[in-house]
Each structure stands twice: as structure tokens, then as C-alpha cells.
C-alpha positions as CSV (number, residue, x, y, z in Angstrom):
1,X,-66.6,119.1,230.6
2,X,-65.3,116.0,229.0
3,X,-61.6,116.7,226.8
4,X,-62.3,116.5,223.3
5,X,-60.7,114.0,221.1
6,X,-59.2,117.1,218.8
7,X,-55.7,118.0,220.5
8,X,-52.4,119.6,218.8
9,X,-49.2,117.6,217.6
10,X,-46.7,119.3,216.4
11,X,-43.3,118.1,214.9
12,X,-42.1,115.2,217.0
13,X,-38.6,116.9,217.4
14,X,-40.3,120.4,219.2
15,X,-42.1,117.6,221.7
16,X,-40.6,117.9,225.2
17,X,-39.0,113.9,225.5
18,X,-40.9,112.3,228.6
19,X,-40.0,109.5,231.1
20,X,-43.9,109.1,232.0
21,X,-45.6,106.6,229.7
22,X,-49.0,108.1,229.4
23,X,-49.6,111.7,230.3
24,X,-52.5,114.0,229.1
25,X,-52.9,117.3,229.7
26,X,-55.9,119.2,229.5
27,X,-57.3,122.5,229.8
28,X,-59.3,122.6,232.4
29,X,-61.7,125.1,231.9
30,X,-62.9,124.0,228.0
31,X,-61.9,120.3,228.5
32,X,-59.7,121.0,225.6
33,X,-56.8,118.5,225.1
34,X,-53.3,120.4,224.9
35,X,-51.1,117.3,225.0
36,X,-51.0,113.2,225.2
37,X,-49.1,110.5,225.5
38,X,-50.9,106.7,225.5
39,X,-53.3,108.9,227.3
40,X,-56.3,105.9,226.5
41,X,-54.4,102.8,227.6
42,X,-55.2,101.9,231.3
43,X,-52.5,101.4,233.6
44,X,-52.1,101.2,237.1
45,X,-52.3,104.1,239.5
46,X,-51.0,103.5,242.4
47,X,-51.3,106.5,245.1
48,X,-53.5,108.7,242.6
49,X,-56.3,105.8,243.6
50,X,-56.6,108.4,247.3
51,X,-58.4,111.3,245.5
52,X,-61.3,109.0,244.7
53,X,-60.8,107.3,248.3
54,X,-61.6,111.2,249.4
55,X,-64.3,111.6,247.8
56,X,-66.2,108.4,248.9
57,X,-65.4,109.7,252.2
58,X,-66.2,113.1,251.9
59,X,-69.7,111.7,250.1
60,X,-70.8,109.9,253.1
61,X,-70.6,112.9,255.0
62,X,-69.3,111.2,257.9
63,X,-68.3,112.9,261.4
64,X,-64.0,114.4,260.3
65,X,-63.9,114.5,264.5
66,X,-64.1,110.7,265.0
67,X,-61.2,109.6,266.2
68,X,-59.6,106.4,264.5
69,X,-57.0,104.0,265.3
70,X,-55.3,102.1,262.9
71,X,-55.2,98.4,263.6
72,X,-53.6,95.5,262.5
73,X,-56.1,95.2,259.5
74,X,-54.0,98.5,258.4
75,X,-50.9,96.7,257.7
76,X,-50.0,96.1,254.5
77,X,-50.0,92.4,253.4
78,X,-50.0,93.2,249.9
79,X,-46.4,94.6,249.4
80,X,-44.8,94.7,253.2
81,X,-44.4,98.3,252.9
82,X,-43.7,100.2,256.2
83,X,-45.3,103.1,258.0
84,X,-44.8,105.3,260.7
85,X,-48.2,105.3,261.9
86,X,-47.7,102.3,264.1
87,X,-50.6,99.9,265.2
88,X,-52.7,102.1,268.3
89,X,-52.5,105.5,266.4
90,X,-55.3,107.7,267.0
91,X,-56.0,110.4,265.2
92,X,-59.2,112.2,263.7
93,X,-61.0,111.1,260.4
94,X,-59.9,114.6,259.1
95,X,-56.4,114.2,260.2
96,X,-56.2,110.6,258.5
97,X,-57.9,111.7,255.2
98,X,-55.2,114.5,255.1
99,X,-52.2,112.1,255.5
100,X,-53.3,110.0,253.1
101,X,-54.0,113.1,250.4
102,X,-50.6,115.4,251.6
103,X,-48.0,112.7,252.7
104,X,-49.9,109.4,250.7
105,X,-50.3,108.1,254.2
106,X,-51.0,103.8,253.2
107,X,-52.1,102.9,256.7
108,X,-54.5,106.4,257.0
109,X,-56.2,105.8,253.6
110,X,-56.7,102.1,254.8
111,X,-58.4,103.1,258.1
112,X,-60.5,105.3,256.5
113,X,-61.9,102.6,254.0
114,X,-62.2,100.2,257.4
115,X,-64.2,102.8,259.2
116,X,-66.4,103.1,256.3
117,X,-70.2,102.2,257.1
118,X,-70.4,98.4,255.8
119,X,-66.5,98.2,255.8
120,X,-64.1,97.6,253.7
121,X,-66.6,95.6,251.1
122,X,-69.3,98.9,251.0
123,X,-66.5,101.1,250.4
124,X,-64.7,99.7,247.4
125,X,-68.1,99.0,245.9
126,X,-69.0,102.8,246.2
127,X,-65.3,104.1,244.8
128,X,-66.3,101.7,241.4
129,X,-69.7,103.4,241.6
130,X,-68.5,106.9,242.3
131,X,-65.8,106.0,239.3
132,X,-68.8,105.3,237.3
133,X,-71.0,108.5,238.0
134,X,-68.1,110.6,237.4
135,X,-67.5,108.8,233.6
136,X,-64.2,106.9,234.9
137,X,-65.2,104.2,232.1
138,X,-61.9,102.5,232.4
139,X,-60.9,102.5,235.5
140,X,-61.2,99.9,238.8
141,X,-60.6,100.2,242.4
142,X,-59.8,97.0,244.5
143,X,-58.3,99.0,247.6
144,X,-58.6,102.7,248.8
145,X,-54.6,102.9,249.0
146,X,-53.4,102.2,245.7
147,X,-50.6,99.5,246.7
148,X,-53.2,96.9,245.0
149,X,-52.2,97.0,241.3
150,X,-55.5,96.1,240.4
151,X,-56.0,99.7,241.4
152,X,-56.2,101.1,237.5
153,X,-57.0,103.5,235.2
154,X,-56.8,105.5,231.8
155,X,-55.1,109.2,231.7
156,X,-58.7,110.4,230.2
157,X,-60.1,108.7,233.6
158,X,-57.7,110.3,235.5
159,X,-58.5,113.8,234.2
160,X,-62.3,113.2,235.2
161,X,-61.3,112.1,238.8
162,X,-59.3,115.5,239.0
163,X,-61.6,117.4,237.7
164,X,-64.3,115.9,240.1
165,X,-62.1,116.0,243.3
166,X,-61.3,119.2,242.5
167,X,-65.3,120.2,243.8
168,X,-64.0,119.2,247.1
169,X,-62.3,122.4,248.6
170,X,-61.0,120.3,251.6
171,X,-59.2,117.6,248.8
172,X,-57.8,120.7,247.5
173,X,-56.9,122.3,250.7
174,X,-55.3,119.0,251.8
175,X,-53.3,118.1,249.0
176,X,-51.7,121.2,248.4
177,X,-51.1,121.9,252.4
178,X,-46.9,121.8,252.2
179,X,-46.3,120.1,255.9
180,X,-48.7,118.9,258.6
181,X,-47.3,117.7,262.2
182,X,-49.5,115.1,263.9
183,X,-49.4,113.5,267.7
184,X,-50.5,109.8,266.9
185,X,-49.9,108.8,270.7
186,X,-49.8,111.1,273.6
187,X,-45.8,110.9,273.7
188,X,-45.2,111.4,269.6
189,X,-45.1,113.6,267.4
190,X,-44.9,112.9,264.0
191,X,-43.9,115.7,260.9
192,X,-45.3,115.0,257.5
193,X,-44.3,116.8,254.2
194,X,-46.3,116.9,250.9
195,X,-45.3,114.0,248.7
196,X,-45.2,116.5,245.9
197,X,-41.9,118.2,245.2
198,X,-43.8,121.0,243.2
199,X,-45.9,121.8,246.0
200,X,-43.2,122.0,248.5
201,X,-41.1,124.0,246.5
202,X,-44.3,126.4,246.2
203,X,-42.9,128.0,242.7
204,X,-45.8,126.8,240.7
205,X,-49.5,127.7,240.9
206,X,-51.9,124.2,241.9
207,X,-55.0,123.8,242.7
208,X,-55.2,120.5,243.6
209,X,-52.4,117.7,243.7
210,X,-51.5,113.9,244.5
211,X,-48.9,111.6,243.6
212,X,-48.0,107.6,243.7
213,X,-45.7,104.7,243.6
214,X,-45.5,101.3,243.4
215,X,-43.1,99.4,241.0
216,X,-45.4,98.0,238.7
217,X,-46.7,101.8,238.4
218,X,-44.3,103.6,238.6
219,X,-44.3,107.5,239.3
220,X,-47.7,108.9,238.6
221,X,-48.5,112.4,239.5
222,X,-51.7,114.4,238.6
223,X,-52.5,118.4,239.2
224,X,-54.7,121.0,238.5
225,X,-52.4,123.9,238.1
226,X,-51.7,127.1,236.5
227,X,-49.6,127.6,233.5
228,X,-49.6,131.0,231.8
229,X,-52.8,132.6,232.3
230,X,-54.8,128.8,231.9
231,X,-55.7,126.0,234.4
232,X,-54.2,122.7,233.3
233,X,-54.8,119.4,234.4
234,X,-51.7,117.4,234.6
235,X,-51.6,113.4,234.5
236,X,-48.5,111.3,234.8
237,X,-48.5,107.8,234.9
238,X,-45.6,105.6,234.7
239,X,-42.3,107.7,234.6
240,X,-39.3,105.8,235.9
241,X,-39.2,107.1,238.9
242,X,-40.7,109.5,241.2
243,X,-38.0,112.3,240.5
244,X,-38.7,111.5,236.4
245,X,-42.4,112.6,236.9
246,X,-41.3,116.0,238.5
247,X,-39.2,116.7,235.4
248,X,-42.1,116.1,233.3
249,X,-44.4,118.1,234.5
250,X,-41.4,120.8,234.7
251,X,-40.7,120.0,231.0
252,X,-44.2,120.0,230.0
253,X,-44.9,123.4,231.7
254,X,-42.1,125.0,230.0
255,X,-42.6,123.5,226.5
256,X,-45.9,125.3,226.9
257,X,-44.7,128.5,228.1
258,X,-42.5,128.5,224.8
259,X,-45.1,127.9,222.8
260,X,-48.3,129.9,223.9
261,X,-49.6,130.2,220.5
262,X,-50.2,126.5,220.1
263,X,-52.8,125.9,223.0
264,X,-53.4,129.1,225.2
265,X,-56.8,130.7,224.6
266,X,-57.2,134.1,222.9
């Protein structure tokens, strides 16, 4: 269900003080909003762009045994950022979509869009479309890793596209796994860990996570998880860093803990 406009504000003093520049957080069960921030300007996303990158795949219901090797058409021209899948990696379509959900893998997440039926080209015209069907009216997808900063969105959008990814069980299963070991090349072995502190510390209740980074972004984080007895969606966008976005989330949760009466259902 869409979040209604109606949300509760209370005194600006009781508000926990935030890093992130947009944030809304929603209930995810009435579509209720519990808190925001900015949460209607659009901004970019960064990382948070591989949920809807997942779904496009998961859509096309495309073989998750194919193997894939990324190329040099995975390297990243944009912003020369590095990765440790090197150029002759093979691994399978399911082990590359959960790199790029668990451990925001740029160079999996690019190979998937490059495997794509039609390429590159088909699959950024189907995350806009799938953005569209899902009531993303804000948002715009230029690349299926989030490094473009084209890549952008609203907080309202972003609740939609958690909402919708959380249907998937394997987007779930994947971004919530804690660590993942792959073999890339007969001879390596390669240990990922979850990009989400939260998840790794395994102290709070999610559903469904994923988080991202670029400068002009940016930490962004959102979640589908548990807070009291009530499934929250969480969206970040913009703290200062990505250590600031783990401390709002942490504040948020426990300003809403100490103050069930405002927002937790009856």
C-alpha cells in the first residue's frame, strides 16, 4: 500500500538529530508514515539502485546457473573505482546477483545488466519501466550499479522499490545473507561480507536490506525490519558517511522504541 501523506511530528527537540538528509520511515504493513525527513526531494541513490537491478533480473526469469564472466565492459569508467573481481571471473548469474545485493559487488551488478537479453540498452529501459509499474514517479535509472549519479530517486520512491523487492524471497535471502565465499578462478577464493553493519552484527530483526555510496550520494541505506512488534521500512539517503547512516537507523529505532505510543498500532 502506498504511505499516506498524514505522518506524526512531534516537538522538534524530542526528534532524534540525523546525519541522513532525507529519510522516511514507514510502516510497512498499513503504508502508514511514522517519520520523514525531505522524504519528496529526489536525490541520488547510489548502491540502493541494485534492488531494482534484481528485480529486472529476477523478472526475465533467466537461467541463475549461467555462468558469467566479467569483462572489460565491467570496469568502471565512470568513477575508476576498483574491484576484486578481476577481468576473467566466472561465476554463476545467482552468485553475481548475490554479490551485488550482499557485498554491493559494482563489477557483478554490471555483468548482470550486460548479460541481459538486448544488453545493456534493454535493461536500463526495463529498470525505468519496472520503476514506473511499481509507482517510482520520481525516480531514473541510467546504470544497474548505482556509480552513475544520474541513478536517482525520492525517499517515497524508495519505500515502493522496498516494498516491491521485498516479493522477491531470493532479494531478501540475499541481502540479509551475513558472508558468502566465492571461487572466481579455479586458484581463488574470494570472502565477501554484507555491506550492512546491522546485518552483520545480526542484533536487529530485517527482512530485507541494501546500502550505497558514492560522494555525491553519500551513505544511503534502506530496510525492511522489525522494530517493536511492527515492520518498518527504513530509507536513508545522504548521511555523511556510511558509519552516519548506521547511527541513524540506530537512533531512529530507539527514538521509536521510547515512544511506542506515537506510531505503534493498537
Amino acid at each position: 500500500m502506498a504511505a499516506q501523506p498524514t505522518s506524526y511530528h512531534p516537538s522538534e527537540a524530542a526528534q532524534p538529530q540525523l546525519s541522513s538528509h532525507s529519510v522516511a520511515i514507514v510502516d510497512g504493513r498499513t503504508g502508514q508514515m511514522v517519520f520523514e525527513k525531505n522524504a519528496r526531494q529526489k536525490l541520488p541513490i547510489a548502491s540502493i539502485t541494485k534492488l531494482m537491478t534484481a528485480m529486472v533480473v529476477l523478472d526475465a526469469g533467466l537461467p541463475l546457473d549461467t555462468p558469467m564472466t566479467i569483462g572489460e565492459e565491467e570496469l568502471d569508467r565512470l568513477k575508476n573505482t576498483g574491484s576484486r573481481l578481476a577481468v576473467g571471473s566466472t561465476l554463476t548469474r545467482r552468485e553475481m546477483l548475490l554479490l551485488a545485493l550482499m557485498s554491493s559487488e559494482n563489477r557483478a551488478a554490471a555483468a548482470l545488466s550486460r548479460y541481459y537479453p538486448g544488453g545493456r540498452p534493454a535493461f536500463i529501459e526495463r529498470m525505468n519501466q519496472k520503476a514506473r509499474a511499481i509507482g517510482m514517479q520520481n525516480a531514473s535509472f541510467y546504470d544497474s550499479t548505482g556509480l552513475d549519479v544520474r541513478n536517482s530517486a525520492t525517499a517515497m520512491d524508495l519505500v515502493r522499490m522496498v516494498k516491491a523487492a521485498n516479493q522477491y524471497p531470493l532479494i531478501r535471502q540475499f541481502t540479509t545473507m551475513t558472508e558468502y565465499t566465492a571461487q572466481p578462478t579455479p586458484t581463488r577464493t574470494l570472502h565477501y561480507k554484507n555491506s550492512n553493519a546491522l546485518v552483520r552484527e545480526g542484533q536487529w530483526q530485517i527482512d530485507l536490506s541494501k546500502t550505497g555510496f558514492i560522494n555525491e550520494a553519500g551513505g544511503c541505506l534502506v530496510m525492511e525490519a522489525e522494530v517493536g512488534s511492527q515492520k518498518l521500512v527504513f530509507v536513508l539517503l545522504a548521511a555523511n558517511s556510511s558509519a552516519a547512516r548506521v547511527r541513524d537507523a540506530r537512533s531512529i529505532k530507539n527514538w521509536l522504541e521510547s515512544n511506542p505510543q506515537t506510531w505503534l498500532a493498537g
